[in-house]
N, C-alpha and C positions, 0 to 999 in steps of 0.2 A: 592042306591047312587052309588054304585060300577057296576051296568049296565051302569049306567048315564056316567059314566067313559068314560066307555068302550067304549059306543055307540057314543063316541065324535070324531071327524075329526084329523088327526093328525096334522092336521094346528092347532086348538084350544090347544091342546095340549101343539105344542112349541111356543103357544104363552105366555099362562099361565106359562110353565115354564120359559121363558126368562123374563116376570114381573115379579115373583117370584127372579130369579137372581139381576133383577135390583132392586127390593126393599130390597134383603140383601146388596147388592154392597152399597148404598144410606144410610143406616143405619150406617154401616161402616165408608165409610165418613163421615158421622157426627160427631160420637164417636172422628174419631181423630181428625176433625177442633177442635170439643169443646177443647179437651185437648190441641191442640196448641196454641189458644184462651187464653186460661188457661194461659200457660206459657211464653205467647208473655204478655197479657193485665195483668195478674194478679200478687200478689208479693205474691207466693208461695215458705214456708220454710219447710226445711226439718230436724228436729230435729235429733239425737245420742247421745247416753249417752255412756260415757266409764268409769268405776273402772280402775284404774293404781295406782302403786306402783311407789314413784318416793322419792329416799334415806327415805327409811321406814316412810315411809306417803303415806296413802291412800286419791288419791286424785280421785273426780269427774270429769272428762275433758267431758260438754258439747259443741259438733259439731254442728252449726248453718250454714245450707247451703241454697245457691240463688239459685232454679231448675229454677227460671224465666231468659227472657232474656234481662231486664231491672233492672238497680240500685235498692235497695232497703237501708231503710234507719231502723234501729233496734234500739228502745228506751230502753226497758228494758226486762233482761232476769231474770228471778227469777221459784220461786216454789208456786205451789197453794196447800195451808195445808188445808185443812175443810174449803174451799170456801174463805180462806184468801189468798193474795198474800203475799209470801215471796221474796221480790227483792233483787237479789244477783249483779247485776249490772245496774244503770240508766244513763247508759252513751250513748247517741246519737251515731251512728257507724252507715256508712255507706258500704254494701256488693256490689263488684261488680257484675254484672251476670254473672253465672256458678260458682261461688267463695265461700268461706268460712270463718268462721271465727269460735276460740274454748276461748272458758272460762274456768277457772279452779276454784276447790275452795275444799278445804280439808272436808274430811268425820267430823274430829273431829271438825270443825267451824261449818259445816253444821248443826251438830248434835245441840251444843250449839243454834244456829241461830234460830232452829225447838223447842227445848225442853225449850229456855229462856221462852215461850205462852201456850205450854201444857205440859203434862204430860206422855198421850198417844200417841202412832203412830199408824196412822190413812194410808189410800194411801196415796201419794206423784204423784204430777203432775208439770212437767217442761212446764212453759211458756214463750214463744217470743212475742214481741209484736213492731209494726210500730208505725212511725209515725201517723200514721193513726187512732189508734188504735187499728185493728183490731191483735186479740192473736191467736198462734197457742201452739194448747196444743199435750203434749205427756205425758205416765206414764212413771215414774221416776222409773222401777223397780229397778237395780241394786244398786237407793242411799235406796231405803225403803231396801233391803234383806241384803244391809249393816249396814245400821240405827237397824234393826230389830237384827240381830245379836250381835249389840253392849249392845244394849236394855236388849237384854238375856244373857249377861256375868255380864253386871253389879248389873244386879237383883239377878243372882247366888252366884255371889260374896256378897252382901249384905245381904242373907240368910244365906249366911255359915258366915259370921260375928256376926251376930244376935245369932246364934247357940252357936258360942264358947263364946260368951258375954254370953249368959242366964247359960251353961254350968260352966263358970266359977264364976256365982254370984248364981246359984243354983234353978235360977228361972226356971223350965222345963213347959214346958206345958203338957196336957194331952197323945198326943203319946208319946213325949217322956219319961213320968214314964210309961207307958205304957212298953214299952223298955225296960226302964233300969230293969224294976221286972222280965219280961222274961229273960232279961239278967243275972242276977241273979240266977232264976231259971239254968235256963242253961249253968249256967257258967261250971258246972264240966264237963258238955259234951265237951261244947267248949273246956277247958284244953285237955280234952282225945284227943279231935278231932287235938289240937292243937301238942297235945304229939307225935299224932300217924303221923302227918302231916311233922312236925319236924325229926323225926326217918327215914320216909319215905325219908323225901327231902337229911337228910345226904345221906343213903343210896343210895340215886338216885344220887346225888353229885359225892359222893366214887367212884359209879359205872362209872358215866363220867369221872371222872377223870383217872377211870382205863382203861378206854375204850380211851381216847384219849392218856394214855399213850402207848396202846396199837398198838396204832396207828402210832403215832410217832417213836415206835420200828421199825413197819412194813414197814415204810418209809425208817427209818435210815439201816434196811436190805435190802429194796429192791437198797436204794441208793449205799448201799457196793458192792450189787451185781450189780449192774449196771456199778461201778468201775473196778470191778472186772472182768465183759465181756468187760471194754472199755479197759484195758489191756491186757486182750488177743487176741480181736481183731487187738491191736496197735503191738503187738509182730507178731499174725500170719501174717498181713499185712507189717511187718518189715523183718519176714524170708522170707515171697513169693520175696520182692521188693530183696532182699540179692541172693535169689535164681536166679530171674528173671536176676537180675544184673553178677552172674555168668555165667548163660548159656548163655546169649550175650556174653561175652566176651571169651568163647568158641567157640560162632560161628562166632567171628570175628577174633579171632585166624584161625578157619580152612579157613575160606575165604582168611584172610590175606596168609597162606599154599599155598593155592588154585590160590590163583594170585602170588605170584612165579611162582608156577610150569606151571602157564600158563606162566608168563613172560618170563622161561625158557625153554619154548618148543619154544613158539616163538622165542625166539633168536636162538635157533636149528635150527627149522624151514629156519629163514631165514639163516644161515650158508647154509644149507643143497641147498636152493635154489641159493643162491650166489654162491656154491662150481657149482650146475649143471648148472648155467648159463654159468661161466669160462669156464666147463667142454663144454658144447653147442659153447661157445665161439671157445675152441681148437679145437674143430669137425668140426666148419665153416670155422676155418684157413688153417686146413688140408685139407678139400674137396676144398678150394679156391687154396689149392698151387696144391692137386695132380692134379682140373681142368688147372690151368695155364700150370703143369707138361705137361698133357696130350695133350693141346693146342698147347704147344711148338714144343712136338714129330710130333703131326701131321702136323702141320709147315713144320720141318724138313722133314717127311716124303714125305711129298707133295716139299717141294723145291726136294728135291732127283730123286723124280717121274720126275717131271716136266725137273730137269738138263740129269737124262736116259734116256728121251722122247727127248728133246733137241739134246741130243749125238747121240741115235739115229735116226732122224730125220734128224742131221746133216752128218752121216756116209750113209743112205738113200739118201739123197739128193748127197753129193760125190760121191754116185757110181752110183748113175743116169749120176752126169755130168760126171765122169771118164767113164761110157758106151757109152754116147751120145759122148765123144770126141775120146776113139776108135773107134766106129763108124765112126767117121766121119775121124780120121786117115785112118781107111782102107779105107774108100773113098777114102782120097786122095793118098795113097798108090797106089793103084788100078790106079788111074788117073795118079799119078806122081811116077812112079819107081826109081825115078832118086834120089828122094829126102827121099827115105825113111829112111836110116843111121840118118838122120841130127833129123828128128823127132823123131825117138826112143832116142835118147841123149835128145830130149825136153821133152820127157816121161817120162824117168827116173831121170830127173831132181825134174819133179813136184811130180812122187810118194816117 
């Protein structure tokens, strides 16, 4: 089979596989038209049982819900006991689709409802049922583990009733004088046991008691001492903060020292600058007078030059022209003999 396979064409191959695919595909659709078939055509319910507590009453709240997409209309809801219907509601009620609707009905009605017909609890089954009539069933578990519960307290109760009724008219049955002879028997043990049980529980009692006095002690010291660190720590925290608080105002003391002495330097300071600025001041006044001073002389000096150069230039010049007019005297001496008396008196006039 597994040559046969093998010796097959890869075309064959993916063809077989790709029908394969489309016949799971095809399946598949199926599966879910039916079920939406289901939900579109058919009036599909979906039963829920809830136990709730509601002001100390156990109550049954059965949930009735429309998984269809169509109205459905609900006749009657009740319980199926040993093939009997128990109908707890037959009132027509119509459910919209996707919707819901909840009934309620107490444990202890339930109970009466079920036990007025039998005796026994048996399963328990919740039934819906349409217009139509068609029922949908679910099991009732949490009203039977209720019921059943109830069932077995009151039966307990009944037996321990029974007990202390025969006890008290002396009627026993077989275990119990059974019992009471062993009990009998072994009553002095039981005393001892009783004795020793007793002795023990004081003992054990004394001993808690001493033990939780003990304990109490060890509290009430450890709380003293806990007082005890939380005041010294409140003191030592009290001297550092006293301490801290001094030497701040130590070092705002020297600070405060400290800018003085700066304030008073600087005010030195600036004296000392102010006095050498004045001082720079008198030094520029003086070089400004002795420049003036000196400007003036050489003024003078120079008008002096200048009036020397003048005088003589002018005494130069006079004795050029008193040369150039002797000269020219003796020219005319020379020329005019006659006349020479007359210009020596003009000579000596002008020197």
């Amino acid at each position: 089979m597994l040559d046969w396979i093998k010796n097959l064409e890869p075309e064959f191959l993916i063809i077989f596989v790709g029908l394969l695919l489309a016949f799971i595909i095809n399946i598949f659709i199926l599966i879910k038209s039916s079920k939406t078939l289901d939900l579109i055509g058919k009036r599909a319910f979906k039963l829920n049982e809830d136990l709730v507590i509601r002001s100390d009453k156990k109550i049954v709240d059965i949930l009735i819900s429309n998984t269809s997409f169509i109205s459905v209309k609900v006749a009657a809801v009740g319980y199926i006991f040993k093939k009997n219907l128990l109908p707890i509601s037959e009132e027509i009620t119509e459910i919209a689709p996707r919707d819901s609707i909840k009934i309620s009905i107490e444990i202890d009605a339930l109970k009466a409802f079920i036990f007025s017909q039998e005796t026994k609890l048996k399963r328990l089954k919740i039934y819906v049922e349409d217009t139509l009539g068609r029922r949908t069933l679910k099991r009732a578990k949490d009203s039977y583990r209720a019921l059943k519960k109830m069932i077995k307290e009151e039966k307990k109760a009944q037996k321990l009733q029974a007990k202390i009724e025969r006890f008290n008219t002396g009627k026993y049955n077989f275990i119990e004088r059974v019992g009471l002879v062993f009990k009998f028997i072994f009553s002095p043990f039981s005393k001892l046991n009783y004795i020793i049980k007793k002795g023990l529980n004081k003992r054990l009692k004394e001993r808690e008691v001493k033990l939780k006095l003990m304990k109490k002690e060890r509290e009430h010291t450890a709380f003293l001492k806990s007082i005890a660190e939380d005041d010294r720590r409140d003191k030592e925290l009290f001297d550092l903060e006293n301490k801290i608080a001094l030497e701040r105002s130590e070092i705002e003391k020297q600070q405060q020292v400290k800018h003085e002495k700066f304030l008073l330097e600087k005010k030195r300071l600036a004296d000392e600058m102010a006095e050498l600025e004045a001082q720079k001041e008198l030094e520029k006044q003086e070089v400004l007078e002795d420049e003036m001073a000196n400007e003036k002389a050489d003024n003078e000096s120079k008008k002096t030059e200048k009036t020397s150069k003048k005088q003589e230039e002018l005494t130069v010049v006079n004795d050029e022209i008193a040369s150039k007019k002797s000269e020219k005297d003796d020219k005319i001496i020379e020329k005019k003999g006659s006349n020479e008396p007359i210009k020596k008196k003009k000579m000596d006039k002008k020197s």
